[in-house]
C-alpha positions in Angstrom: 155.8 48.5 -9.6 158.8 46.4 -11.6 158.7 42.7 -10.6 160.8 39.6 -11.5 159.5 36.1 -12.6 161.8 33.6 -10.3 162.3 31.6 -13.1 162.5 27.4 -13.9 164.7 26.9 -11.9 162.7 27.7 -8.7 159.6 26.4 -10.1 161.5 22.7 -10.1 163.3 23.6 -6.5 160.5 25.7 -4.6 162.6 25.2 -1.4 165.2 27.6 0.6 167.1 24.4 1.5 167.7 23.8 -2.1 169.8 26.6 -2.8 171.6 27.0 0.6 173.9 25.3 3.0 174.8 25.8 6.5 176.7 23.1 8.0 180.1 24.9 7.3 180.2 27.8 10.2 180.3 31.3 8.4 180.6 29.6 4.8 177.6 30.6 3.1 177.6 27.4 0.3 175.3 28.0 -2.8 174.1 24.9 -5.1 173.4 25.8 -8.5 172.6 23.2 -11.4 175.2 25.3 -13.8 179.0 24.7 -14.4 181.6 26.4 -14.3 183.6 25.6 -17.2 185.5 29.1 -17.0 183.0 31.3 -17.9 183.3 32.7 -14.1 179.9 32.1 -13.2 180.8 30.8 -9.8 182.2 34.0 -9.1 179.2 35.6 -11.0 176.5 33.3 -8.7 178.7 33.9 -5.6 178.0 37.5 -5.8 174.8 38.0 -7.0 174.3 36.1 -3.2 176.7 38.1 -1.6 175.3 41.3 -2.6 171.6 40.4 -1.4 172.6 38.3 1.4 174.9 40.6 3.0 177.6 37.4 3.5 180.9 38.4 2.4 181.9 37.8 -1.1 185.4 35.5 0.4 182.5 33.2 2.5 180.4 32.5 0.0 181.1 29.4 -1.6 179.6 27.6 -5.1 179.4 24.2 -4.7 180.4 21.8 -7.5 177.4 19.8 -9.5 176.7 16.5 -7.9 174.3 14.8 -9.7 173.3 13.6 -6.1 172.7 17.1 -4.5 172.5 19.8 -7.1 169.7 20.8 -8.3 168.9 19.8 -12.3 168.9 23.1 -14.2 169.6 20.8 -17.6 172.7 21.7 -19.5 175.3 24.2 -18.9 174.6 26.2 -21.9 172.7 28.1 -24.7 173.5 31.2 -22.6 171.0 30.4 -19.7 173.4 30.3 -16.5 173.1 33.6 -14.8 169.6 33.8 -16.3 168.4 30.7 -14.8 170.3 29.8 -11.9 171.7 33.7 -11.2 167.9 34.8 -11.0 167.1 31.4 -8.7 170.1 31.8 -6.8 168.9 35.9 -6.4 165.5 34.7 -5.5 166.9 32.3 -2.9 168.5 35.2 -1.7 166.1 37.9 -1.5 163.9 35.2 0.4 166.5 34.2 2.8 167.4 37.7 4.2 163.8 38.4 4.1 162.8 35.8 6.6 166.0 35.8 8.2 165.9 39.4 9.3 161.8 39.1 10.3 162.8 36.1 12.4 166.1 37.7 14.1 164.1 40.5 14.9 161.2 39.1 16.3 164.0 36.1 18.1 165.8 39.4 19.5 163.1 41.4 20.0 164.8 44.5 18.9 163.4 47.2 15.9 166.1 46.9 12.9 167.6 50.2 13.9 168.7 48.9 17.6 170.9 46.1 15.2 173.7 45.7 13.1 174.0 43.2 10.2 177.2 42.1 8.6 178.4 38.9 7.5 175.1 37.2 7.9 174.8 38.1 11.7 172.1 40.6 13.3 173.4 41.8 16.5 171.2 43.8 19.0 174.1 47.1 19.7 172.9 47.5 23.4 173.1 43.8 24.8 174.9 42.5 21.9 172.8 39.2 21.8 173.1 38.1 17.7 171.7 35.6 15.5 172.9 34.5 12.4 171.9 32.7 9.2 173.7 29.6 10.6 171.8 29.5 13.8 168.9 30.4 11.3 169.3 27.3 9.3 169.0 25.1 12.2 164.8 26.3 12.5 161.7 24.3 11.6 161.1 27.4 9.9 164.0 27.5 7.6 163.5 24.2 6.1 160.0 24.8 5.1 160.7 28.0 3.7 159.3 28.2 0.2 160.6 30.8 -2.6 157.9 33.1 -3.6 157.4 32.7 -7.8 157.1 37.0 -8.2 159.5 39.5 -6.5 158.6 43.3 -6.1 162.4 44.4 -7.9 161.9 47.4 -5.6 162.9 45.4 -2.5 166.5 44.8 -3.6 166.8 48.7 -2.7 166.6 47.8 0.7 169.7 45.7 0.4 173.2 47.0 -0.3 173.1 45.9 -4.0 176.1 47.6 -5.6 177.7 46.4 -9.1 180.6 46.2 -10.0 182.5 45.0 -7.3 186.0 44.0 -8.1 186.7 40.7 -7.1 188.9 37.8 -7.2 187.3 35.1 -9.5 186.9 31.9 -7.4 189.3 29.4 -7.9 192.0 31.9 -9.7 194.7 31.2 -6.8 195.1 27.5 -7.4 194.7 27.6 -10.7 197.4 30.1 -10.9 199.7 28.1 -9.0 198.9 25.0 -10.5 197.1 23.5 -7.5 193.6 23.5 -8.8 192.5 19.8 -8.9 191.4 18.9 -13.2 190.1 15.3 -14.0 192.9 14.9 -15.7 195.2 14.7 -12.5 192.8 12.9 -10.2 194.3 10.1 -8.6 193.3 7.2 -6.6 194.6 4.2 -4.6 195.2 0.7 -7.0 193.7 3.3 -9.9 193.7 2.1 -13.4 194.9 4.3 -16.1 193.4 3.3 -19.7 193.1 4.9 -23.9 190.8 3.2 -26.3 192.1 1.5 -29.6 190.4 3.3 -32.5 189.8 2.2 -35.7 191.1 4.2 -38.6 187.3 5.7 -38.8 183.7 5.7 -38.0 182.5 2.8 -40.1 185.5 0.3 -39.5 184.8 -3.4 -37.6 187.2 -5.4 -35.8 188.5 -8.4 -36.8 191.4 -9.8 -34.8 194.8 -9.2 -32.9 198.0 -10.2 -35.4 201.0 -11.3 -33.6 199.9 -12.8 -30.6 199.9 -9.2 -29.0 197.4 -10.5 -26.5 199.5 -12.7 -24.7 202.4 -10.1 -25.1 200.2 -8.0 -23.2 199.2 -10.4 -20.8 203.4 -10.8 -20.0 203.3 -7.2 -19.4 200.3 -7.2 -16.4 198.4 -5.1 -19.5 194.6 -5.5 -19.4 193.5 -5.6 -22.9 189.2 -4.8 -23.2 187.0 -6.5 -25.8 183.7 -6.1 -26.7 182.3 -5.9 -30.6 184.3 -3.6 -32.0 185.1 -1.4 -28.8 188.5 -1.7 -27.5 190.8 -0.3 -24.8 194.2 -0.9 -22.9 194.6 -0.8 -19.1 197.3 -0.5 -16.3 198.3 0.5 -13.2 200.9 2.3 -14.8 199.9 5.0 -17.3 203.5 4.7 -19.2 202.9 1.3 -20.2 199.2 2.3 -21.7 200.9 5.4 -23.8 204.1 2.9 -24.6 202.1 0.1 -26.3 198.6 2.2 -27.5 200.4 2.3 -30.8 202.5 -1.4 -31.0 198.7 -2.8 -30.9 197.5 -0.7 -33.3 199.8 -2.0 -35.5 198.2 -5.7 -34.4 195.2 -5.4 -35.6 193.1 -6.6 -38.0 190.2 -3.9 -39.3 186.9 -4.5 -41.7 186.0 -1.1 -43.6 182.3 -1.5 -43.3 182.0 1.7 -45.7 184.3 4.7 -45.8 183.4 8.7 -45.6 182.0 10.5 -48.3 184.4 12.4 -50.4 182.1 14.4 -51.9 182.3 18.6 -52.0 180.7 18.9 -48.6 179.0 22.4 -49.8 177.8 20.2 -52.8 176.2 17.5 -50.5 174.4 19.9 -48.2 172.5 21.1 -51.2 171.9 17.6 -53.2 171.6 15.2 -50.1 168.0 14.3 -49.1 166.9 17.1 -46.1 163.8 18.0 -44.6 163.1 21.6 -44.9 160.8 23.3 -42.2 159.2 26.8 -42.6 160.9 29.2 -39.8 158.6 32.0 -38.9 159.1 35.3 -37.1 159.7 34.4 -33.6 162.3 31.4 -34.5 159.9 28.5 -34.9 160.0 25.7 -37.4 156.4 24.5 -39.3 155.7 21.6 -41.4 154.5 23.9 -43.8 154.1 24.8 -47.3 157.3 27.1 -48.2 156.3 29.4 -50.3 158.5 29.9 -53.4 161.1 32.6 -53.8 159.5 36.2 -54.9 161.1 38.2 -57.7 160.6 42.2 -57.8 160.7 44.5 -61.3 164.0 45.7 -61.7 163.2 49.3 -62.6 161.7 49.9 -58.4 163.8 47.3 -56.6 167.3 46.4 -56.4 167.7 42.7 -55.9 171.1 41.0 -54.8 171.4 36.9 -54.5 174.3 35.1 -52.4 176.0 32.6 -50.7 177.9 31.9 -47.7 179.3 28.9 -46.4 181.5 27.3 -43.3 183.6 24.0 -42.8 183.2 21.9 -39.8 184.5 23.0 -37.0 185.6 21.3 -33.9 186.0 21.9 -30.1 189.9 21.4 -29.7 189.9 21.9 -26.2 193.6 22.5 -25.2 194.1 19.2 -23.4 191.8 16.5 -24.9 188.5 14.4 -22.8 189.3 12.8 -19.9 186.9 11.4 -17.4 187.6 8.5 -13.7 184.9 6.4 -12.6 184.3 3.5 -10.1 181.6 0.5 -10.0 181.4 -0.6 -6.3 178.2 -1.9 -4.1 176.2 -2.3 -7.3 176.9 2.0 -7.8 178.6 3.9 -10.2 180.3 7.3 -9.2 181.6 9.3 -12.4 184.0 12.7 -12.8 183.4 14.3 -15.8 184.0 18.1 -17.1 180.7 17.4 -19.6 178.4 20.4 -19.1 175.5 18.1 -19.4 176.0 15.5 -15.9 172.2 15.1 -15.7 171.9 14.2 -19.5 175.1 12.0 -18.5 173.3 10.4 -15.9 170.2 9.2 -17.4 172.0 8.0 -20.3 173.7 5.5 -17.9 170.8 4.7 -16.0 169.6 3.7 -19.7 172.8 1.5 -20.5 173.1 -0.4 -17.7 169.7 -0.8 -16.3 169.9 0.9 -13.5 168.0 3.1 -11.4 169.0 6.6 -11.0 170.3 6.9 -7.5 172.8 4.3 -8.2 174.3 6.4 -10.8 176.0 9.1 -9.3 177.9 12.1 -11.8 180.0 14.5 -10.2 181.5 17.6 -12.3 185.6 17.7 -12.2 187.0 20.5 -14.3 188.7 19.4 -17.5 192.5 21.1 -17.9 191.8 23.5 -21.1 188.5 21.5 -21.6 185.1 23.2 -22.0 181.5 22.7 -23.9 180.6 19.5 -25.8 184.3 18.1 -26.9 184.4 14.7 -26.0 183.4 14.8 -22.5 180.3 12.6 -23.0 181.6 10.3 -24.8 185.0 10.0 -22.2 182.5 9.6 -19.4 180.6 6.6 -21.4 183.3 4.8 -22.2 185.1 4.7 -18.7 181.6 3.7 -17.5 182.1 0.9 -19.5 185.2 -0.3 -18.4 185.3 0.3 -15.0 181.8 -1.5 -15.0 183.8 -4.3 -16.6 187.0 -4.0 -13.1 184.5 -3.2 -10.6 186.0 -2.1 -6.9 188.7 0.0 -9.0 189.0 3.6 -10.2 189.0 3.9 -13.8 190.8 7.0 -15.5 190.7 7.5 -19.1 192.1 10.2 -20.9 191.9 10.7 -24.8 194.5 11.3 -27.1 194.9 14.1 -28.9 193.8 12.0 -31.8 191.4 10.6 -30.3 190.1 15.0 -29.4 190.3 16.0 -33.3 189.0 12.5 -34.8 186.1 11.3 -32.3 184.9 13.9 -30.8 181.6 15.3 -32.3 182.1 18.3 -34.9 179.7 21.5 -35.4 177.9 20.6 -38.4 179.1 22.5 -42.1 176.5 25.1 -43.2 175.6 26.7 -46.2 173.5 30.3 -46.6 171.5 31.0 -49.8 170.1 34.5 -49.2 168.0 36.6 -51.6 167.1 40.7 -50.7 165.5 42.9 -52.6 165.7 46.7 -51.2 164.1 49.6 -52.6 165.6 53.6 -53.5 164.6 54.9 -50.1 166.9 52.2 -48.7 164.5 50.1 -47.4 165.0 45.7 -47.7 161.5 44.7 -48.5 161.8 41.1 -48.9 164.5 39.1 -47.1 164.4 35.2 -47.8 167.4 32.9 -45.8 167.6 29.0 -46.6 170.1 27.5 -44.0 171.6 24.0 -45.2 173.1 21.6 -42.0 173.6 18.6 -40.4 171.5 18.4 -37.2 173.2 19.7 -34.1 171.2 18.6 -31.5 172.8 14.5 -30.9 173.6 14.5 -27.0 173.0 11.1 -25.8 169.9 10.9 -23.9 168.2 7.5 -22.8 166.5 7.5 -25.7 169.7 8.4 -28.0 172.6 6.0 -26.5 173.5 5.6 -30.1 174.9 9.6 -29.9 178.0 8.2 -27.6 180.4 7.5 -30.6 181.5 4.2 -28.6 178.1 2.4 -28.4 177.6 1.3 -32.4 181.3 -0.1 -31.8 180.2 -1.9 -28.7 176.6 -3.2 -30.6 178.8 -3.9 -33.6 176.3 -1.5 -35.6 177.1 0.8 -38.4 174.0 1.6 -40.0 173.2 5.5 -40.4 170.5 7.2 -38.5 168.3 9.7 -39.6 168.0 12.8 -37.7 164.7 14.5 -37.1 164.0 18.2 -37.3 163.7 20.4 -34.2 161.0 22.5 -34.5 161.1 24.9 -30.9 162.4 28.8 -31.6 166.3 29.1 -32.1 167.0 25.3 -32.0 169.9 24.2 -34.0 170.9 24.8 -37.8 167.8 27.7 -37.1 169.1 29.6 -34.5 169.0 33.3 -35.2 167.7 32.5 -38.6 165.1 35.1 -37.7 166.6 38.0 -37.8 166.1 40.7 -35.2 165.5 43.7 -38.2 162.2 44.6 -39.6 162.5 43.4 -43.1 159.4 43.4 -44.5 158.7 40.0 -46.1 160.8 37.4 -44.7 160.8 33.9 -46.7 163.1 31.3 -44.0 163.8 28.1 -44.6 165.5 25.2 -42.3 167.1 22.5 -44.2 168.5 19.4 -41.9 170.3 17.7 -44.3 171.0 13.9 -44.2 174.1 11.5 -45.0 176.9 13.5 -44.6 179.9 12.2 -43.7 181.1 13.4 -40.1 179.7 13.1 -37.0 178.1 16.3 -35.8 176.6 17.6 -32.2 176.4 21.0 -30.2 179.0 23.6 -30.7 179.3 26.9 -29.0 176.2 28.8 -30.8 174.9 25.9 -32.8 173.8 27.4 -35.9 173.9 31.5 -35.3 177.5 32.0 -35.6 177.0 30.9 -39.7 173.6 32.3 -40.0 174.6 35.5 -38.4 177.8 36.0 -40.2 175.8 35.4 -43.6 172.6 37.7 -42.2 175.2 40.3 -41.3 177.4 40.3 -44.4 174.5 40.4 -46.7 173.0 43.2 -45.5 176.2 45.0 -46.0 176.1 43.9 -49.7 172.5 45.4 -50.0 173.6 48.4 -48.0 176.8 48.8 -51.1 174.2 49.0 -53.4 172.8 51.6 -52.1 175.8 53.6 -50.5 174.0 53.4 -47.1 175.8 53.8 -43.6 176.2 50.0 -42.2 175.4 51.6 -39.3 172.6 53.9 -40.3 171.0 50.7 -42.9 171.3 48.7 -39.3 169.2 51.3 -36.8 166.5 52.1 -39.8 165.6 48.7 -39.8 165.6 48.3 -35.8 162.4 48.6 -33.4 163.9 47.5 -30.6 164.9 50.4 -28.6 167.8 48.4 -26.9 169.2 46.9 -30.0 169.6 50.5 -31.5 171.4 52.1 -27.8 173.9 49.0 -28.3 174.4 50.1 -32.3 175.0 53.3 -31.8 177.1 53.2 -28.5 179.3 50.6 -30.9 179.6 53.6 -33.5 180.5 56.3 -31.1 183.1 54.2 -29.6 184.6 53.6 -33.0 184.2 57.4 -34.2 186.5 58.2 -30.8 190.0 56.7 -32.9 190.7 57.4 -36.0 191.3 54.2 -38.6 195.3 53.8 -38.7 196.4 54.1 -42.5 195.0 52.0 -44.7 193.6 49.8 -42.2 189.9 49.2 -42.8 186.8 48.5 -40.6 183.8 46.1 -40.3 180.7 45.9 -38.1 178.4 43.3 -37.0 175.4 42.7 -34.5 172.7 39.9 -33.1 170.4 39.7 -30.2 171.6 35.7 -29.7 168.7 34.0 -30.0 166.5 37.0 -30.0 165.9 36.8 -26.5 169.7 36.6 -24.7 172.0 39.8 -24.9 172.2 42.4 -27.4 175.7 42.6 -28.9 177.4 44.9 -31.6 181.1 44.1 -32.9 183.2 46.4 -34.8 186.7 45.1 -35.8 189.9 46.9 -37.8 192.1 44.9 -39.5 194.9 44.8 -42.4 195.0 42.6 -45.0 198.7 42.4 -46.3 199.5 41.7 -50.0 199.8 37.8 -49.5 196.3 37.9 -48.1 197.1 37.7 -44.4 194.9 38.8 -41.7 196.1 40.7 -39.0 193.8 41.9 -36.4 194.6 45.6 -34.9 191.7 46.6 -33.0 188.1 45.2 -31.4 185.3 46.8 -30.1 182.3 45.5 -28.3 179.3 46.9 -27.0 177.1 44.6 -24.9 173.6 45.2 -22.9 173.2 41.7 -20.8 170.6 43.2 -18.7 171.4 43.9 -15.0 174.7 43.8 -14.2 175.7 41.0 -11.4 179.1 41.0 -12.7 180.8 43.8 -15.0 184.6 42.3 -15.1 182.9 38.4 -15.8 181.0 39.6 -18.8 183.6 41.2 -20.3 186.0 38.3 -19.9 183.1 36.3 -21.5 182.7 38.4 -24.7 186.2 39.6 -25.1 187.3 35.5 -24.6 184.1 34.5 -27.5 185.6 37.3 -30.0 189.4 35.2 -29.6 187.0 31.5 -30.5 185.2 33.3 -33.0 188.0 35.1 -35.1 189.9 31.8 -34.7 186.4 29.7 -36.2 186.6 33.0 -38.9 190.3 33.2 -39.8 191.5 29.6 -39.0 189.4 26.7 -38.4 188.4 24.2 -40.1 187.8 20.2 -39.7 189.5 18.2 -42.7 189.0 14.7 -44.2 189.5 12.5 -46.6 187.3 9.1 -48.0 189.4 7.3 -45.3 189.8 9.5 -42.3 189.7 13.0 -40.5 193.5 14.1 -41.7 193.0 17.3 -39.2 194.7 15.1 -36.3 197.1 17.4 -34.5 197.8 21.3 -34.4 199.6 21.8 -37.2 196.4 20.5 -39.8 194.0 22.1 -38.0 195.1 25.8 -37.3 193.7 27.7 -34.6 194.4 31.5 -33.6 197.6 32.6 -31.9 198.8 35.0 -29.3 199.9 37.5 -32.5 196.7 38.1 -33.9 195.0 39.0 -31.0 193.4 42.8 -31.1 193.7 45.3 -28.3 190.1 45.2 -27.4 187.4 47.9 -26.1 184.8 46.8 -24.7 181.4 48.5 -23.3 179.1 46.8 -20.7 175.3 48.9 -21.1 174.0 48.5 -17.3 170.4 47.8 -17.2 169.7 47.8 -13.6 166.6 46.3 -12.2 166.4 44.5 -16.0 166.4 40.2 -16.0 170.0 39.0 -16.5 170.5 38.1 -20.0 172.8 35.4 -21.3 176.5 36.7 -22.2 178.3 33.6 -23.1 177.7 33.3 -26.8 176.2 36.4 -28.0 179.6 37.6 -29.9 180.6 35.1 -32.1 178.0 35.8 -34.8 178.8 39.8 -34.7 182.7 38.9 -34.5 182.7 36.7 -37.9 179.9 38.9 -39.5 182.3 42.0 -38.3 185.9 40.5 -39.9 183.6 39.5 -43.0 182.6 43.0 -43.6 185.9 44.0 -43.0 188.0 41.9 -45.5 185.4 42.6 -48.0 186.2 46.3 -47.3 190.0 45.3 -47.4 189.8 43.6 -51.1 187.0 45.2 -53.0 185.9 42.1 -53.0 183.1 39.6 -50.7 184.8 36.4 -49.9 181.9 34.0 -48.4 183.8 31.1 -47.6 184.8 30.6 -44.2 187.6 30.4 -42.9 189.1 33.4 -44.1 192.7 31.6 -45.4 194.3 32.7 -48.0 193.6 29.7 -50.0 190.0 30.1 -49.7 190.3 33.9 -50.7 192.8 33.5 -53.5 189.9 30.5 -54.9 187.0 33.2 -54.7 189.1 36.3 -56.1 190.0 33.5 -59.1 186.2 32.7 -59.4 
C-alpha cells in the first residue's frame, strides 16, 4: 500500500483551519505560505484542491501571503512550492472531504449513494436536504480537525482526481487587461512617493550638500532624508522626486572609503583567501582533509583537465524593486513582491525593536519583478523612511540604476574539473573544485548587514567574512554531486573571500555553473572516446527515472531531422538530486561572425505527479528563455569605480528573435510526490547550448556568456 508523508508544512500547521476559509459563501479560499511570483502556482495549488475537494476550480481561491495569516512555509523558492505547500494544501484536502462527507452523511442520515456531491455540497436526492463545506466550517468539529501526518495514496481514487485539466491561470484576466493591482501602482490617500540618492558605489561616504540644495528643496515642499550615509527624496508628487533625483546628485559631496577591485575576477576566485570544504556524495560539505588530486598511467586511462567559468549575473527584473509601507499605532504594515516576507519580517522586528505582531508584511506582486532582485532591500529602506513620516504611506520605487547597480548579483564561478575514463568507456575518477562568492546573504535578524542600505545607515564599510554552508545542495555546491556513477569522486567547495560585488541568491544558486561545466565535460571525455552523449549519459545512470527522461529526450530528437548544417547539444540534472529530473537538447547555428541563433528546444521533464501539466511546461519552457539569456548574453560589468552595466544596452539580455520553437515532454508519474519544476532547466539549457557550440566550432569555448568576444578570445588562445 503507496502512502504519502504530509510534509513540513503540516507538521508546523497540524490544523484544517489553517489551510481553509469559509467565510466567503461558495468561495473555497486556500492559504498557502508560497508566492506566486508567476510561476502559476496559484493556479497549480487551486487545483490540486479542486480536484480532491470536489469545489470547482473558478471557486477556489489562493489567498495572498500575509505575514499575519499565512502560514510560514519559509522562502518562495529552491523548487519547494508545489512540493511543500501543494502536498499540505493536498493533505488539507484529502482531510477535509474525508470528514466532511462522514459528517454530512451521518448529519443527513443518508448512505453516499442516496446523495449527490458537487461544488462542495452533499444533497440527500429524495428530500433534497444538503449540507455543504460552508455550513461544515461553522462545527466544533471543523475547527479541531487535525491533518493526519501519513495518507494511504490509494484514497485519492475515490475522488475524481483527473490531470490535466485545462484551465485559466488565476489572475490572467486582469493582468491581460492591465487591471491586475502591482506594488508599483498602489496608491494611497496623502501617500508619499520617494528614490534614494546613491553614492557612486558600495564603499563611498557622505560628506555634504553643495549649493544650498537643501533649502532649494525645502522651497519646493521636497522632503530631503538624512541619516549616516543613507539618503532619499520625498513628495507628494512623484514628478518632482524623478525631476530633482539627479540636480541633488550633482550637490553632493562623496568620501571614497575604498573602491572595487579591478582585478581579473576569474584570477581572484582562485588567489583570494577561501575556505574549501569536502562535498561528499549526497551534497554535503565536511571540514575535512581533501585529499589531493589522483593521476592514472597513461597507457590504461585517458585523462582530460578543464575549466569553465561564468560572470556575475543579475536579476534585471523588467521593471525594477518597488515596495509602500506605513508606521501608524506604534505598527508597521509593508507590500513587498520579496519571495521571502517571513525573512522580511523578522529582519524588521530586529531593526527596530519590535515585537513581531507589530510588524506586519503583506505580498503585492511586483510589475516584471520576480526572485531575490531588490525586493528586500526596497522593503527595508521604505521601512526606514516611513518609520521616519509615520501616519503616511510610503512608496518607493528603484531606478533602473538603482536595479542593475544595488541590487545583489549571483556570485562569478569558476570550474576546475579533472576525469580520467578508461577504453571500455567508463569515467573512473571524476574530481570538481567549484570557486564562488557565497550566495546565501538574505537579511535575517542576525544578518541586517545583508540589506545593502544598513552599512550606509551605520556609516560602516568594513567587509564581512562569509561562512561556509555546509547542508546538501546549499550554495556555490549545489549539484556539485553529480547524479552519474563515476567511480571516485574528489569535490571540493571553495567560498572565496574579498571579491568585489555584492552577491546573494539567484535562480539556481550554484547548479546552473556547476551543471553547465559537469555537463560539458563529460562531453569532452565522451570525444575522446567517440561515445554517444546520450549512450556515455544512461551507462553511467542507476537511477531508473533519470534514464526514462534521457532516453524519452533522444527519441524526441531522433523524430526531426537536424536542418543543414545546424548542429545539436544535450544536457541533463536531477536539480538538487532530489527535485525533478530534466534532459535538454538544443539545435542551433552558429553564423560565420560567431552569432548564436537558436532554431529548436527540446525538453523532457518527470516532476512527479502531475497537479498541473500546462504550469510546468510554462515553468520549464519560461527557465530555458532565463537560462539561454544567462548562456548567450548576460553578464554583470564593472570597473575600479562602479558597476558600468547600468541600463539595457551594457547589460544584454535575450530577445524575442532568438527564441526556439520548443518541444516539450511532461513524464506523468501518478501517485509519485510532486517534485520541484521551477529551476531544474537552467543547468541542462546552458550545459545543452555549450555542447552545442562546441559541436558548431570544433572547438570548447568555457567562458560564459557565449558572445562573440569571449569566443573569438578562446579560439585566439
Amino acid at each position: 500500500m503507496n502512502t504519502f508523508n504530509t510534509g513540513p508544512s503540516v507538521k508546523l500547521y497540524g490544523k484544517l483551519k489553517n489551510w481553509f476559509n469559509f467565510s466567503r459563501n461558495n468561495i473555497l479560499q486556500v492559504y498557502s505560505g508560497k508566492i506566486d511570483i508567476g510561476q502559476h502556482i496559484s493556479s497549480t495549488l487551486a487545483l490540486i484542491s479542486s480536484k480532491i475537494t470536489g469545489v470547482d476550480y473558478d471557486q477556489v481561491e489562493i489567498i495572498k501571503l500575509d505575514t499575519d495569516i499565512s502560514p510560514d512555509e519559509g522562502k518562495t523558492a529552491s523548487s519547494l512550492s508545489v512540493p511543500d505547500s501543494g502536498t499540505a494544501i493536498k493533505a488539507a484536502s484529502l482531510t477535509l472531504r474525508k470528514a466532511f462527507l462522514r459528517y454530512s452523511l451521518q448529519y443527513l442520515n443518508v448512505n453516499i449513494q442516496e446523495t449527490t456531491f458537487e461544488n462542495g455540497i452533499l444533497r440527500d436526492i429524495k428530500s433534497n436536504r444538503s449540507i455543504s463545506y460552508w455550513d461544515y466550517a461553522k462545527t466544533k468539529e471543523f475547527n479541531e480537525l487535525v491533518i493526519p501526518a501519513k495518507f494511504n495514496e490509494d484514497e485519492i481514487k475515490e475522488f475524481n482526481y483527473k490531470n490535466n485539466q485545462k484551465i485559466e491561470i488565476k489572475t490572467i484576466h486582469d493582468i491581460v487587461t492591465g487591471n491586475y493591482l502591482y506594488v508599483h501602482d498602489i496608491k494611497f490617500p496623502n501617500m508619499l512617493h520617494a528614490r534614494i540618492i546613491r553614492p557612486p558605489n558600495y564603499h563611498t561616504r557622505f560628506v555634504k550638500f553643495k549649493n544650498d540644495i537643501e533649502q532649494k528643496l525645502i522651497n519646493l515642499k521636497i522632503s530631503l532624508f538624512v541619516k549616516g550615509s543613507f539618503l532619499a527624496i520625498l513628495s507628494s508628487e512623484e514628478y518632482l522626486v524623478v525631476k530633482y533625483l539627479d540636480i541633488i546628485k550633482q550637490n553632493i559631496v562623496w568620501e571614497e572609503v575604498r573602491n572595487l577591485s579591478s582585478n581579473n575576477i576569474f584570477k581572484s576566485l582562485e588567489r583570494n583567501n577561501k575556505d574549501s570544504l569536502l562535498v561528499k556524495e549526497g551534497g554535503e560539505a565536511y571540514y575535512e582533509n581533501i585529499p589531493s588530486i589522483k593521476d592514472f598511467p597513461e597507457d590504461k586511462y585517458s585523462t582530460l583537465i578543464s575549466e569553465y567559468k561564468k560572470g556575475y549575473l543579475m536579476h534585471a527584473p523588467l521593471a525594477p524593486s518597488a515596495a509602500c509601507s506605513i508606521f501608524t499605532d506604534n505598527k508597521f504594515t509593508i507590500y513587498s513582491h520579496s519571495q521571502a516576507l517571513y525573512d522580511l519580517r523578522l529582519s524588521f522586528s530586529e531593526y527596530f525593536g519590535m515585537n513581531l505582531d507589530k510588524v506586519k508584511v503583506k505580498f503585492m506582486p511586483g510589475s516584471g519583478c520576480y526572485g531575490h532582485n531588490g525586493a528586500d532591500d526596497v522593503a527595508f529602506e521604505v521601512a526606514v523612511l516611513s518609520k521616519e513620516f509615520p501616519d503616511t504611506h510610503v512608496l518607493l520605487k528603484w531606478t533602473r540604476e538603482d536595479e542593475h547597480c544595488w541590487e545583489p548579483y549571483g556570485s562569478a564561478s569558476l570550474n576546475k574539473l579533472k576525469g580520467v575514463i578508461d577504453n571500455y568507456g567508463k569515467i573512473i575518477y571524476w574530481s570538481n573544485e567549484a570557486y564562488s562568492d557565497t550566495y546565501m546573504t538574505r537579511p535575517s535578524n542576525t544578518e541586517l548587514h545583508n540589506f545593502i542600505s544598513y552599512d550606509f545607515i551605520k556609516n560602516n564599510f568594513v567587509t564581512r567574512k562569509s561562512t561556509p554552508k555546509t547542508k546538501p545542495h546549499m550554495g556555490i555546491h549545489r549539484n556539485l554531486d553529480p547524479l552519474y556513477n563515476f567511480g571516485e569522486k574528489r569535490l571540493v567547495k571553495n567560498l572565496v573571500h574579498d571579491l568585489p560585488l555584492r552577491t546573494s541568491a539567484l535562480r539556481t544558486l550554484g547548479a546552473f555553473s556547476n551543471v553547465v561545466a559537469l555537463e560539458s565535460f563529460i562531453n569532452e571525455l565522451a570525444d575522446i572516446k567517440n561515445i554517444d552523449p546520450f549512450e556515455i549519459r544512461i551507462n553511467h545512470l542507476r537511477d531508473e527515472r533519470a534514464i526514462n527522461v534521457i532516453q524519452n529526450l533522444k527519441n524526441q530528437m531522433l523524430k526531426q531531422e537536424i536542418i543543414g548544417e545546424n548542429k545539436r547539444g544535450i544536457g541533463f540534472s536531477r536539480y538538487k538530486n532530489s527535485a525533478a529530473y530534466c534532459a535538454v537538447g538544443v539545435e542551433l547555428k552558429v553564423s560565420d561572425d560567431l552569432e548564436i541563433k537558436l532554431i529548436r528546444a527540446w525538453i523532457t521533464v518527470d516532476a512527479g505527479e502531475v497537479a498541473y501539466e500546462d504550469g510546468i511546461i510554462a515553468q520549464v519552457e519560461g527557465g530555458f528563455i532565463q537560462a539561454a539569456s544567462w548562456a548567450l548574453y548576460e553578464e554583470v560589468l564593472f570597473d575600479v569605480k562602479e558597476i558600468t552595466s547600468k541600463d539595457w544596452d551594457t547589460y544584454k539580455i535575450i530577445e524575442f528573435d532568438n527564441i526556439p520553437t520548443f518541444q516539450t515532454n511532461v513524464i506523468d508519474k501518478n501517485g509519485y510526490p510532486y517534485l520541484g519544476v521551477g529551476e531544474v532547466v537552467a543547468g541542462p539549457t546552458g550545459a545543452a547550448i555549450s555542447n552545442a557550440i562546441s559541436d558548431a566550432i570544433g572547438q570548447r569555448i568555457k567562458t560564459m556568456p557565449f558572445t562573440k568576444d569571449n569566443i573569438t578570445k578562446e579560439l585566439l588562445n
